[in-house]
C-alpha atoms as an extended CHARMM CRD file, in Angstrom:
* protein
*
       268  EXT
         1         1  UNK       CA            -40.4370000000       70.7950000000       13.9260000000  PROA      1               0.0000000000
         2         2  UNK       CA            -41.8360000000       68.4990000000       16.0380000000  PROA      2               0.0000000000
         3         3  UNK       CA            -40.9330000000       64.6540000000       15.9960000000  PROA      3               0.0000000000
         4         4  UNK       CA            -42.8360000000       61.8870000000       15.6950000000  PROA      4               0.0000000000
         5         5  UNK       CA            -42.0320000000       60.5520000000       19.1660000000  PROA      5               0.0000000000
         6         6  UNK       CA            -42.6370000000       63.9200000000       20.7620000000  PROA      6               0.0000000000
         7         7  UNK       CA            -45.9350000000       64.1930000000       19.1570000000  PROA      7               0.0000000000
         8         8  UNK       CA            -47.0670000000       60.9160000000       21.0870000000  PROA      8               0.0000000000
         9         9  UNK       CA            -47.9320000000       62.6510000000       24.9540000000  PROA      9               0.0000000000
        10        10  UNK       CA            -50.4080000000       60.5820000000       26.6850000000  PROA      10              0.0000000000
        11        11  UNK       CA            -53.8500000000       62.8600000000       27.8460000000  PROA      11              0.0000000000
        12        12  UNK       CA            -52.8500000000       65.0770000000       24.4560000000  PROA      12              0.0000000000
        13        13  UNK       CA            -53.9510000000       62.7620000000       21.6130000000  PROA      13              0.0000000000
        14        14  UNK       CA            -52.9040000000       63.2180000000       17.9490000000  PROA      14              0.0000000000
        15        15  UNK       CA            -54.5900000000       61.9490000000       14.9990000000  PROA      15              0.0000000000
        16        16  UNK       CA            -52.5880000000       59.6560000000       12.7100000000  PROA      16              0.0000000000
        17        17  UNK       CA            -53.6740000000       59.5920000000        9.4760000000  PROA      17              0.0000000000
        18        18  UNK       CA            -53.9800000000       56.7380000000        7.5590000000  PROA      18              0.0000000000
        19        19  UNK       CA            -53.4990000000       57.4890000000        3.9890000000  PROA      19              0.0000000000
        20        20  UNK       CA            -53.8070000000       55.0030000000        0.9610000000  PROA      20              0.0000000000
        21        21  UNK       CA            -51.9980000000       56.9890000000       -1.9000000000  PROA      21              0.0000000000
        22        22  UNK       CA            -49.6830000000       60.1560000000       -2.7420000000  PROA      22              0.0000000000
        23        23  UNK       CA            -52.7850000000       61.7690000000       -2.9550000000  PROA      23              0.0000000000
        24        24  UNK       CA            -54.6760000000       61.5650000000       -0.3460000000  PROA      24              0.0000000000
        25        25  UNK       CA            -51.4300000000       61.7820000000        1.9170000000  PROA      25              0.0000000000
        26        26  UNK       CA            -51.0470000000       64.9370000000        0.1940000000  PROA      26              0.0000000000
        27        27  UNK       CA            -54.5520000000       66.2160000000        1.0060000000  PROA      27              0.0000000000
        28        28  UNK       CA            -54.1820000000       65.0960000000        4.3440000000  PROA      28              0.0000000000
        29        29  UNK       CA            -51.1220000000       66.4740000000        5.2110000000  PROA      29              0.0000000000
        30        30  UNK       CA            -52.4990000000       69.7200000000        3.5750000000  PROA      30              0.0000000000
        31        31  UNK       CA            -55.7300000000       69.4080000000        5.5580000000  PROA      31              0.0000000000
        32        32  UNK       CA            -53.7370000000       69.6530000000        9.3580000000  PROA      32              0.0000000000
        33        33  UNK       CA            -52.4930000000       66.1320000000        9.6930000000  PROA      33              0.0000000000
        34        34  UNK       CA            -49.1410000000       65.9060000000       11.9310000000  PROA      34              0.0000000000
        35        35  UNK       CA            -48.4910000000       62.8310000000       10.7820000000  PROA      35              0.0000000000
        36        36  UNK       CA            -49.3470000000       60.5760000000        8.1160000000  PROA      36              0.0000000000
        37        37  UNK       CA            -49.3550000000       56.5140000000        8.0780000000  PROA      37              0.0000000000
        38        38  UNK       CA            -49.7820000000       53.7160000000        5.5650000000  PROA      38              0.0000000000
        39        39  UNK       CA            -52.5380000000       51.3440000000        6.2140000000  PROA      39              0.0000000000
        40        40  UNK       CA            -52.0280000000       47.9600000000        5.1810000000  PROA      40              0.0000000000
        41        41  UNK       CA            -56.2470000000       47.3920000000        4.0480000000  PROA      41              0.0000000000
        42        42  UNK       CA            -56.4930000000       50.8480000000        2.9400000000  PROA      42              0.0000000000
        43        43  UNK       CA            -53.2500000000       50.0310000000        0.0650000000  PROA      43              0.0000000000
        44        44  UNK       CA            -54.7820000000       46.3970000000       -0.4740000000  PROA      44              0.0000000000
        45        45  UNK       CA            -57.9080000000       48.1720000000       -1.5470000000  PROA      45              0.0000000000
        46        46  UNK       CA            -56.0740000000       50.0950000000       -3.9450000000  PROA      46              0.0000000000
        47        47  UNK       CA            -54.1170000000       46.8730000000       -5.6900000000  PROA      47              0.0000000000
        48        48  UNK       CA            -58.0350000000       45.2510000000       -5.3040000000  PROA      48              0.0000000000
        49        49  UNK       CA            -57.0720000000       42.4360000000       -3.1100000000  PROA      49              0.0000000000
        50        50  UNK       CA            -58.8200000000       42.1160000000       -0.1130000000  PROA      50              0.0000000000
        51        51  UNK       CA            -56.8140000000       43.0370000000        3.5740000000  PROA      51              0.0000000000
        52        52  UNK       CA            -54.6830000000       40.3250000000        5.3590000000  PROA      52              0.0000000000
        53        53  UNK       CA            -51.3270000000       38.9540000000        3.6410000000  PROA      53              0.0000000000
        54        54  UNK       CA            -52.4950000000       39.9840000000        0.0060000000  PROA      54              0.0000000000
        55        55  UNK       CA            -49.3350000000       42.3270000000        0.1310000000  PROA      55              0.0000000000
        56        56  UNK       CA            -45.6930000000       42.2150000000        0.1570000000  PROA      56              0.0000000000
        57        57  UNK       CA            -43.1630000000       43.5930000000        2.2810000000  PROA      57              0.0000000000
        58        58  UNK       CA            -41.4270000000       44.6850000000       -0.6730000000  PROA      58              0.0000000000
        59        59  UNK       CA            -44.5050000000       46.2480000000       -2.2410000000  PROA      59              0.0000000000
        60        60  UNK       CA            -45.6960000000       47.7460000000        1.5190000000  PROA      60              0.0000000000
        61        61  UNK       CA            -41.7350000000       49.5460000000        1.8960000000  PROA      61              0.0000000000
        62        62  UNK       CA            -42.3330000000       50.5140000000       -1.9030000000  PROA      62              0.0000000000
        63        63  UNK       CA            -45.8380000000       52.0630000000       -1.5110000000  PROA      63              0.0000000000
        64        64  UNK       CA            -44.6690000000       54.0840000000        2.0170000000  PROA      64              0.0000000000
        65        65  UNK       CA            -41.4340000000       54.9760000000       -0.0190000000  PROA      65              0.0000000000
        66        66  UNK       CA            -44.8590000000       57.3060000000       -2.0120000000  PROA      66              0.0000000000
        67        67  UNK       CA            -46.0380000000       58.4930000000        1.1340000000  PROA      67              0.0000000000
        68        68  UNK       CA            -42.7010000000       59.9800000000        2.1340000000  PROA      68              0.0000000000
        69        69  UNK       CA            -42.2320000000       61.6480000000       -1.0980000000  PROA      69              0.0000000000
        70        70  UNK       CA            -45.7160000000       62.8840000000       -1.0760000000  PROA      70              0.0000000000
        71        71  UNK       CA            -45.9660000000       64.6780000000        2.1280000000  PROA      71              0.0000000000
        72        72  UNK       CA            -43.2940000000       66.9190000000        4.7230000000  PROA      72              0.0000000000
        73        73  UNK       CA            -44.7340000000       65.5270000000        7.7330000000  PROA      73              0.0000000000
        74        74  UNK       CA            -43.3450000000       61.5570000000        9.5120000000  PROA      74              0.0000000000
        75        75  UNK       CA            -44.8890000000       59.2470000000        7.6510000000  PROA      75              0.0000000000
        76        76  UNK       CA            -45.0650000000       55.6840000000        9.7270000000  PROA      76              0.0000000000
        77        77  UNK       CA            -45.8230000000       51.8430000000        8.5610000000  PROA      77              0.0000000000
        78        78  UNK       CA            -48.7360000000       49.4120000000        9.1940000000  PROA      78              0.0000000000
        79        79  UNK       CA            -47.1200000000       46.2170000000        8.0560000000  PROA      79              0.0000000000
        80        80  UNK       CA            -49.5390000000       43.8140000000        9.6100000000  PROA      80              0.0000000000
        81        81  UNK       CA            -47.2300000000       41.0690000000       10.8330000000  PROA      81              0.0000000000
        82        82  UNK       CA            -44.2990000000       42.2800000000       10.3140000000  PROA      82              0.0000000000
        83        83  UNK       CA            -44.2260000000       39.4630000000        6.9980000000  PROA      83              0.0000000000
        84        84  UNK       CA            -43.4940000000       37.2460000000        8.9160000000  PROA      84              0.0000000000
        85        85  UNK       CA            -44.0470000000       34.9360000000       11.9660000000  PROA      85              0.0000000000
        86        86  UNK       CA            -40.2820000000       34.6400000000       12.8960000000  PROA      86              0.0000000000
        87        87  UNK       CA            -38.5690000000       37.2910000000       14.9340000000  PROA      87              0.0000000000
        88        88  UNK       CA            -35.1660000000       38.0830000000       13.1560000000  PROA      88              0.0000000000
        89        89  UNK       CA            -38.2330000000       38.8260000000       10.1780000000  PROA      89              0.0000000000
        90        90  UNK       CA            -39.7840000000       41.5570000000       12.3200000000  PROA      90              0.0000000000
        91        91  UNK       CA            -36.5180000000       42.9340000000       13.2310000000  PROA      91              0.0000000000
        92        92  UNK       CA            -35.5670000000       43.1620000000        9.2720000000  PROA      92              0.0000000000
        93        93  UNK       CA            -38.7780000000       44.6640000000        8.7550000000  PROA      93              0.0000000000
        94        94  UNK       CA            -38.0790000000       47.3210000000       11.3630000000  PROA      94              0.0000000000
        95        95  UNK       CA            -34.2290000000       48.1540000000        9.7960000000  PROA      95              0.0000000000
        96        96  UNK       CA            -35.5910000000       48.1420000000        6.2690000000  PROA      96              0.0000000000
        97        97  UNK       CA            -38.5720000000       50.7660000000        7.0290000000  PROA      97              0.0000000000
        98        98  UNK       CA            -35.7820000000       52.9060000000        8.5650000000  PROA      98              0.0000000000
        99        99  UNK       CA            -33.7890000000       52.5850000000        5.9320000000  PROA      99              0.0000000000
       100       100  UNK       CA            -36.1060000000       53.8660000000        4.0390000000  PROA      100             0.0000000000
       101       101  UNK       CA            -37.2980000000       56.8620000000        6.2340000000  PROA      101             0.0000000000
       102       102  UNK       CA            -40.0270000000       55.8900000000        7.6180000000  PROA      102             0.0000000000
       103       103  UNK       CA            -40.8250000000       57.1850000000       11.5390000000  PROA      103             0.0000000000
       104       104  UNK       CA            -42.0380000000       54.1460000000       12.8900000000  PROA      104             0.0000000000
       105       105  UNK       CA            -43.9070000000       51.4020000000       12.3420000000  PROA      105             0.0000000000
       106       106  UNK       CA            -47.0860000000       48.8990000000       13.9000000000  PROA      106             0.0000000000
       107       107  UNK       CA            -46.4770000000       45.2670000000       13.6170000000  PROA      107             0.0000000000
       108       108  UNK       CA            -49.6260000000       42.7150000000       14.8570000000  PROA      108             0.0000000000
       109       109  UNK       CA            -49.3590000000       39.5410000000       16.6720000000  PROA      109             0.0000000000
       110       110  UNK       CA            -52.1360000000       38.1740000000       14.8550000000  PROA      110             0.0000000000
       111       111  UNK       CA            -51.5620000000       36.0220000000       11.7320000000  PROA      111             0.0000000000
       112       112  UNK       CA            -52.9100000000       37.5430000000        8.4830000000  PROA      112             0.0000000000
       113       113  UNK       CA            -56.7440000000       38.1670000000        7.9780000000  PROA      113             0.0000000000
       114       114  UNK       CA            -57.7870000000       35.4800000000       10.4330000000  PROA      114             0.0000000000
       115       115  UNK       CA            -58.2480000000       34.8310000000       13.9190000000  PROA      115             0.0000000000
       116       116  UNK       CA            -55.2390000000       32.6230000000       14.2840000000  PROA      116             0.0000000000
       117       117  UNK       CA            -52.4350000000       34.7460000000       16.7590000000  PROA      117             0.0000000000
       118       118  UNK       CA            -49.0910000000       34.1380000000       17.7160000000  PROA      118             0.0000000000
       119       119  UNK       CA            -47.9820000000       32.0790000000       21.4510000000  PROA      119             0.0000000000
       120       120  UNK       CA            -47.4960000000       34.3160000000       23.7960000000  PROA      120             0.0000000000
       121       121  UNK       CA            -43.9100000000       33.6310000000       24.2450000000  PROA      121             0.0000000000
       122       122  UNK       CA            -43.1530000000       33.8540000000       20.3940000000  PROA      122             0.0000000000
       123       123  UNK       CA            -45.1210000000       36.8860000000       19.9580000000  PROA      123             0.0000000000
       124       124  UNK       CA            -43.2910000000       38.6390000000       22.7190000000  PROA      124             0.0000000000
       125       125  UNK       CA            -40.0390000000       37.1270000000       20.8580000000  PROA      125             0.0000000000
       126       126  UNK       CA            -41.0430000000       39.0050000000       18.0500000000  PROA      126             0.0000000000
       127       127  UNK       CA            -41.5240000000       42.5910000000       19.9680000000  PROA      127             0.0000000000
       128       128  UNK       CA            -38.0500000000       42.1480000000       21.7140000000  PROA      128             0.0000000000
       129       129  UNK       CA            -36.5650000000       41.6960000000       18.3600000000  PROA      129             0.0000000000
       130       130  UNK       CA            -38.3080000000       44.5520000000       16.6260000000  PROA      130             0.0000000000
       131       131  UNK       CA            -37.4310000000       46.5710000000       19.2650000000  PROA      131             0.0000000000
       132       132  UNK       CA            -33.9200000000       45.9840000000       19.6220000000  PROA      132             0.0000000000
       133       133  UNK       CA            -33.7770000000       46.7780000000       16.1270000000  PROA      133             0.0000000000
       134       134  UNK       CA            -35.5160000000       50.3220000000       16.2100000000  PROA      134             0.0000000000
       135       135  UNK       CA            -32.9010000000       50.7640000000       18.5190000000  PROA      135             0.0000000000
       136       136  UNK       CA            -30.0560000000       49.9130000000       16.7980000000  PROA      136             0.0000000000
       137       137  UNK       CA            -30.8260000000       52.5790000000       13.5660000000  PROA      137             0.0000000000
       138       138  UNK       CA            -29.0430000000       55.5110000000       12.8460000000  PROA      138             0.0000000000
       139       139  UNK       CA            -32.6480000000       57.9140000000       13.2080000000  PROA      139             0.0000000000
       140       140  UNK       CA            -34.9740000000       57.4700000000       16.2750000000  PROA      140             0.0000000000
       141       141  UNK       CA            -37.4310000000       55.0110000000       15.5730000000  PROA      141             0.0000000000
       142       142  UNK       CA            -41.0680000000       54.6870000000       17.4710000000  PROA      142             0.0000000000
       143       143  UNK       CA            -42.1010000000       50.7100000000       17.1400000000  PROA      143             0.0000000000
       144       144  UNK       CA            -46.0520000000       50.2890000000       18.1990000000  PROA      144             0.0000000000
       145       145  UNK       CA            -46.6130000000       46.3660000000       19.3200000000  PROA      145             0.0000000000
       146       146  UNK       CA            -50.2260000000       45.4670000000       18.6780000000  PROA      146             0.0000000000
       147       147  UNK       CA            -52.3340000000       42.6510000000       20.5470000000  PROA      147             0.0000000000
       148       148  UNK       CA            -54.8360000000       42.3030000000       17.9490000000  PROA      148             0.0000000000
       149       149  UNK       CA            -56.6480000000       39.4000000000       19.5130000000  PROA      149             0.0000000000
       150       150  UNK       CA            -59.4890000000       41.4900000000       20.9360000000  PROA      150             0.0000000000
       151       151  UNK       CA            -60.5290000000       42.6840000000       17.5300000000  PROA      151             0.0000000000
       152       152  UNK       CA            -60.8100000000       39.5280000000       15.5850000000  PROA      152             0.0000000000
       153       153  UNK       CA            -62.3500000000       37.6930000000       18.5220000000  PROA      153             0.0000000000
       154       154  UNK       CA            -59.3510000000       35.4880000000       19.1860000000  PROA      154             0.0000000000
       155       155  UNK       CA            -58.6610000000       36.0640000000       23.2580000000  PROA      155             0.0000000000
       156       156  UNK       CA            -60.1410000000       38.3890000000       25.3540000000  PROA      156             0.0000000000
       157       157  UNK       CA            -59.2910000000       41.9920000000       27.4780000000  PROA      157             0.0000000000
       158       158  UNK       CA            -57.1180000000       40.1610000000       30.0410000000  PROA      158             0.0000000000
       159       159  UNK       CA            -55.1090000000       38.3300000000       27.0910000000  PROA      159             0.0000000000
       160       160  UNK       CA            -54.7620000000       41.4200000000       25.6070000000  PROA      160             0.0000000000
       161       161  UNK       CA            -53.1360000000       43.4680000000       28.7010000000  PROA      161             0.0000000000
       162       162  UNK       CA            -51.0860000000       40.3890000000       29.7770000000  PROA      162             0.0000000000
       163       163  UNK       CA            -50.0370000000       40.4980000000       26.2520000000  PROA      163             0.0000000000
       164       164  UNK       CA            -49.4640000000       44.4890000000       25.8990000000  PROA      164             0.0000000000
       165       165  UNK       CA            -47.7840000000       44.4420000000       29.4720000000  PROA      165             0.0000000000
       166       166  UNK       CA            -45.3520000000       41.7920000000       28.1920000000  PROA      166             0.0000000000
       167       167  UNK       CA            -44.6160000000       43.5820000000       24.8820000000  PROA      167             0.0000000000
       168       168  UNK       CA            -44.1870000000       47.1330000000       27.0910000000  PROA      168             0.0000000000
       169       169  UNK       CA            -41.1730000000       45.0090000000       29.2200000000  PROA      169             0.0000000000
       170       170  UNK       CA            -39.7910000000       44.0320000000       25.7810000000  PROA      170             0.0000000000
       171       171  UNK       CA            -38.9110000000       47.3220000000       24.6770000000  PROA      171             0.0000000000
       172       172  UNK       CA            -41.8970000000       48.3380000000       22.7660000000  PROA      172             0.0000000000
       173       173  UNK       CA            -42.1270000000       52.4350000000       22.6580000000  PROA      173             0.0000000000
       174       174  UNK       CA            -46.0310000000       52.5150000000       21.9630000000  PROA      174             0.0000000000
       175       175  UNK       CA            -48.8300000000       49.4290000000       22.5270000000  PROA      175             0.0000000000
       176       176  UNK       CA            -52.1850000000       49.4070000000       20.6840000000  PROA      176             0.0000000000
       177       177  UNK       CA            -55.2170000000       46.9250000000       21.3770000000  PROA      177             0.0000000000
       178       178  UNK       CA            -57.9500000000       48.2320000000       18.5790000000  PROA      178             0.0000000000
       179       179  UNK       CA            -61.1370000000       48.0080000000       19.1660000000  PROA      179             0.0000000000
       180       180  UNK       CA            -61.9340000000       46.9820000000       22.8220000000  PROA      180             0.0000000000
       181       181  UNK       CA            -65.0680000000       45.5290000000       24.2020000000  PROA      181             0.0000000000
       182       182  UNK       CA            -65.6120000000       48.8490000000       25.6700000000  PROA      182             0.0000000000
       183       183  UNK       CA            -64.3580000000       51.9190000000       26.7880000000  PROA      183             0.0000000000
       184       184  UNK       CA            -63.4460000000       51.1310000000       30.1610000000  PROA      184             0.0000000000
       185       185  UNK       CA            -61.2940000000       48.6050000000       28.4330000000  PROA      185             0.0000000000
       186       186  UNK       CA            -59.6310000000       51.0820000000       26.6230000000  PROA      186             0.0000000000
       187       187  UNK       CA            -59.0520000000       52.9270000000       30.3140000000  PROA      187             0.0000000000
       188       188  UNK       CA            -58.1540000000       49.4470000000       31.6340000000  PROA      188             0.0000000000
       189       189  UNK       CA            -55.4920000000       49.1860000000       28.3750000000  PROA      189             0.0000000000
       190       190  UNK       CA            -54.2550000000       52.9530000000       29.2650000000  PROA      190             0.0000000000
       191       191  UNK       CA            -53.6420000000       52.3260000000       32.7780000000  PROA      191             0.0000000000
       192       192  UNK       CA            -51.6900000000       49.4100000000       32.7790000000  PROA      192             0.0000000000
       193       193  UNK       CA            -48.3430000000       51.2940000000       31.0950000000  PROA      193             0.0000000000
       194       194  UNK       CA            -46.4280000000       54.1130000000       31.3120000000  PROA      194             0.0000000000
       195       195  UNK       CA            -46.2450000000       54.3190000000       27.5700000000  PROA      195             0.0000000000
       196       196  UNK       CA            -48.0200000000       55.4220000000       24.8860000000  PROA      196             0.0000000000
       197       197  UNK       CA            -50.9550000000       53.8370000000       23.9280000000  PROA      197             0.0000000000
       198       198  UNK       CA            -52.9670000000       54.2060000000       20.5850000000  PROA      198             0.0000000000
       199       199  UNK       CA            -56.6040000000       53.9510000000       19.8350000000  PROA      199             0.0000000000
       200       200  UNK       CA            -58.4890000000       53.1720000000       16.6800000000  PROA      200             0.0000000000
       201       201  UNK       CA            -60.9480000000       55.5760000000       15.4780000000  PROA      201             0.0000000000
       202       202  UNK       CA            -63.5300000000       53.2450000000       13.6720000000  PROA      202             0.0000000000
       203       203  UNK       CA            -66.4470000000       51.3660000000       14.7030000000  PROA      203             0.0000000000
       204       204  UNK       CA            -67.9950000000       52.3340000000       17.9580000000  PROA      204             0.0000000000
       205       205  UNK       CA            -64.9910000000       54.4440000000       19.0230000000  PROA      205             0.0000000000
       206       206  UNK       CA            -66.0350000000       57.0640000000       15.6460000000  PROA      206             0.0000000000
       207       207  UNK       CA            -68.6350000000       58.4500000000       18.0830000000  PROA      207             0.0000000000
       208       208  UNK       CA            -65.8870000000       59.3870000000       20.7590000000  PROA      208             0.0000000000
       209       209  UNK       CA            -63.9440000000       62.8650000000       20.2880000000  PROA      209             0.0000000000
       210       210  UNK       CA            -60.5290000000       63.8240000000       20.4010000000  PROA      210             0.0000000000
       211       211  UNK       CA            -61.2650000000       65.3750000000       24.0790000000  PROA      211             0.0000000000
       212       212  UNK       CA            -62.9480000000       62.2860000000       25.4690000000  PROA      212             0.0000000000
       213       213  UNK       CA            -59.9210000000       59.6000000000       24.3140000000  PROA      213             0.0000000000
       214       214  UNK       CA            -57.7200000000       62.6950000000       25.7350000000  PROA      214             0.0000000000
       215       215  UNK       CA            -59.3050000000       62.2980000000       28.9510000000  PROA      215             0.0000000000
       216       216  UNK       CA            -59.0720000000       58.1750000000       28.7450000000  PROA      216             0.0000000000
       217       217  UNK       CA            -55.0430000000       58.9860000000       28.7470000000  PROA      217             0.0000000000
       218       218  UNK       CA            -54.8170000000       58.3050000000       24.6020000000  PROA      218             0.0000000000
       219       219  UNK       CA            -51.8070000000       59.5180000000       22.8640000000  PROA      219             0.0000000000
       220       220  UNK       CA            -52.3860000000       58.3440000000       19.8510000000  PROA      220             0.0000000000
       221       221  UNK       CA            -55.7690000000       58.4780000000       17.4080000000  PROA      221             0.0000000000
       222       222  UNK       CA            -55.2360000000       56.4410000000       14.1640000000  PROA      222             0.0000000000
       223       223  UNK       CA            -58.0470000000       55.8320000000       11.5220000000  PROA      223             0.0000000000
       224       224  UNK       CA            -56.6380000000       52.5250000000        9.9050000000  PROA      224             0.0000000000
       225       225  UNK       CA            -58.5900000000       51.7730000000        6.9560000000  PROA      225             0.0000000000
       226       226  UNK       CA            -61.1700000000       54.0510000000        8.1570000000  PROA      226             0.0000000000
       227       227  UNK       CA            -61.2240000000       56.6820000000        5.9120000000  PROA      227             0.0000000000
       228       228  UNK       CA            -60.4170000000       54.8270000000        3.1610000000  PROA      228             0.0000000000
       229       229  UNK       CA            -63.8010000000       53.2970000000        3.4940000000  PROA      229             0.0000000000
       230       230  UNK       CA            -66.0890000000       56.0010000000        3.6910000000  PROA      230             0.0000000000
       231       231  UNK       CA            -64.7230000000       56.6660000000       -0.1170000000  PROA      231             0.0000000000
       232       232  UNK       CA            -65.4450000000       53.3230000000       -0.9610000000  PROA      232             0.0000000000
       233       233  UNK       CA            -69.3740000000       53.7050000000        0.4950000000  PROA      233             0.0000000000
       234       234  UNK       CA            -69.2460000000       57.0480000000       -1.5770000000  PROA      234             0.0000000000
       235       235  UNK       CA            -68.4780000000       55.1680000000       -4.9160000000  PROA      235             0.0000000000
       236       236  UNK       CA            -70.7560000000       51.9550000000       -3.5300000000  PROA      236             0.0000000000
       237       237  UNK       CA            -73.5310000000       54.5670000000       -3.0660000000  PROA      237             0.0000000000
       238       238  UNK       CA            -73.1300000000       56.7590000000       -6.4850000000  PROA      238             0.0000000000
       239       239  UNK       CA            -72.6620000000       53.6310000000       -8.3650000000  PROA      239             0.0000000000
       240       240  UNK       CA            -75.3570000000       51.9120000000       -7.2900000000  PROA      240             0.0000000000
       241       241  UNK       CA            -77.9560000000       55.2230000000       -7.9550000000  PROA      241             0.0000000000
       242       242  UNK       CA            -76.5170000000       55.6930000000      -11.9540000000  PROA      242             0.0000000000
       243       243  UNK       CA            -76.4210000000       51.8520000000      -12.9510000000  PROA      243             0.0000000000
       244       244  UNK       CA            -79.3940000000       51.3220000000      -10.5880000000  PROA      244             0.0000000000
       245       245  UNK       CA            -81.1550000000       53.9110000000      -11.2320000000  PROA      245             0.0000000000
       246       246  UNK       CA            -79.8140000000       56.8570000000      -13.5060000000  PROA      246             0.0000000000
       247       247  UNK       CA            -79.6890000000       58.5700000000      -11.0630000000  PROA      247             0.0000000000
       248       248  UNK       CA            -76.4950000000       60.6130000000      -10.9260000000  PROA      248             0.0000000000
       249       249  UNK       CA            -76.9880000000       63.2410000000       -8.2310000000  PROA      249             0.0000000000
       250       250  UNK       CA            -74.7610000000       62.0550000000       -5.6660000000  PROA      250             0.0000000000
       251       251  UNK       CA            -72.2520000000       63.5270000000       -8.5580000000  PROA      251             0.0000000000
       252       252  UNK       CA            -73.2560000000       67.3420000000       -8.0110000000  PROA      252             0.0000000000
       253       253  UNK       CA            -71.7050000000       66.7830000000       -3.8250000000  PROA      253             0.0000000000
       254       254  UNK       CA            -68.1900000000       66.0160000000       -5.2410000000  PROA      254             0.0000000000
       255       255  UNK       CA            -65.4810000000       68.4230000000       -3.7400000000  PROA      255             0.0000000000
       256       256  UNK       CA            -64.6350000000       71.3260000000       -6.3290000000  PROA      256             0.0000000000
       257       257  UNK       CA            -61.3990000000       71.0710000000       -8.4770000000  PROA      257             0.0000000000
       258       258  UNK       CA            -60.3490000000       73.7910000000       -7.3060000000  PROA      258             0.0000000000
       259       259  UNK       CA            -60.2050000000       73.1380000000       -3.5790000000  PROA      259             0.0000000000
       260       260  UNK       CA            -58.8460000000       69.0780000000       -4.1890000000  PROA      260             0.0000000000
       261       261  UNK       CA            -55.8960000000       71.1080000000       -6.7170000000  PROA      261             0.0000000000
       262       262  UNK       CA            -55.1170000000       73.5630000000       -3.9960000000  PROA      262             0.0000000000
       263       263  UNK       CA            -54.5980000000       70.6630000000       -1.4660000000  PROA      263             0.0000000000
       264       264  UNK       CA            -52.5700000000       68.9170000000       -3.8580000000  PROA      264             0.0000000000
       265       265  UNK       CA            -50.0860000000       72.1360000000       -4.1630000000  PROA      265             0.0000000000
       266       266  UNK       CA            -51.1870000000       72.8300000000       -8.4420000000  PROA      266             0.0000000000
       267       267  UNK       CA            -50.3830000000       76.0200000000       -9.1520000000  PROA      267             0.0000000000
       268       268  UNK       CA            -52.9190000000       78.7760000000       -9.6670000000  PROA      268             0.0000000000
């Protein structure tokens, strides 16, 4: 079986699937996915709170703790900030999600739902400490520092690759920037490290393929709370035809039983 590190080879992207419940981990997983992760607004969705610091760590370790009994396949953690903005935090985050199993996790140098990031110098504090604690577990562990601050508009590209450079010196095995400017950006992220680098598919980058972020140098493809979404237009779109208008037709496109109690391994 291939491992979750191995499965992360620059120029030979594969998708990570974000996955909000046993369920659709299961159907994932059953559908081709290599991998399965949590995703931190995906599972906020599902306790109705909005994304960004709604969650616990405790509740975050609990709901992966699902995942990994759901599915066969590495299952890794998005755990926003790590809960917290002080180092030794991260690296207790990192031992307890291998304590648990998990493959890896993501942790974000951006505070909660808002703009507001971490210094420099504390946030790449906080990667050397996660780091050194992936490290120090019993099971390989692949930590993924994020620079966040493109996405919610709180520095810019060359922030973001000072930042992702720094966090690549401090022992990080895998460095994400979602959702660049552009897609020379994302070339411009790729070719400043050696390591692996992971792209979101959402937004503008939904209309790129697997082969084109190959050819970028991608290793990774993660949907974050992509997918989860697209369910949530599907119920905002039904719903709003029945109680708008009775009109329950988007009902008669929902996936047959059968193939949805295949995926989740009922017996026939």
């Amino acid at each position: 079986m291939t491992t979750f590190r191995e499965l992360h080879q620059p120029g030979n992207p594969f998708i990570l699937a974000n996955a909000w419940d046993a369920g659709s981990a299961k159907m994932l997983a059953g559908l081709g996915a290599q991998a399965i992760a949590t995703s931190s607004a995906a599972y906020a969705f599902t306790v109705g709170v909005p994304d960004g610091g709604n969650v616990s760590r405790d509740d975050s370790l609990a709901h992966a703790q699902d995942l990994l009994a759901a599915v066969d396949v590495p299952v890794s953690g998005d755990f926003e900030d790590g809960f917290g903005p002080d180092p030794d935090t991260c690296a207790e985050t990192v031992r307890l999600s291998g304590e648990i199993g998990l493959a890896g996790i993501c942790i974000e140098d951006t505070i909660g739902a808002s703009a507001d990031f971490y210094d420099f110098d504390l946030a790449v504090e906080r990667v050397r400490a996660a780091s050194a604690a992936a490290r120090g577990l019993p099971d390989d562990f692949f930590f993924v520092a994020r620079a966040d601050g493109v996405m919610t508009r709180g520095y810019d590209i060359e922030e973001a690759i000072r930042r992702i450079q720094a966090f690549d010196e401090a022992g990080a095995d895998g460095l994400y920037v979602p959702m660049p400017r552009s897609f020379d950006d994302l070339k411009r992220i790729v070719a400043v490290t050696s390591k692996p680098v992971n792209v979101l598919a959402a937004g503008p980058y939904a209309k790129y393929s697997v082969a084109q972020f190959a050819e970028a140098g991608v290793a990774r493809i993660s949907l974050g709370s992509a997918l989860a979404r697209v369910t949530h237009r599907a119920i905002h779109d039904a719903a709003g035809a029945m109680f708008g208008q009775g009109d329950f037709t988007a009902l008669s496109e929902a996936l047959p039983g059968d193939v949805a109690d295949a995926l989740l391994g009922k017996p026939s």
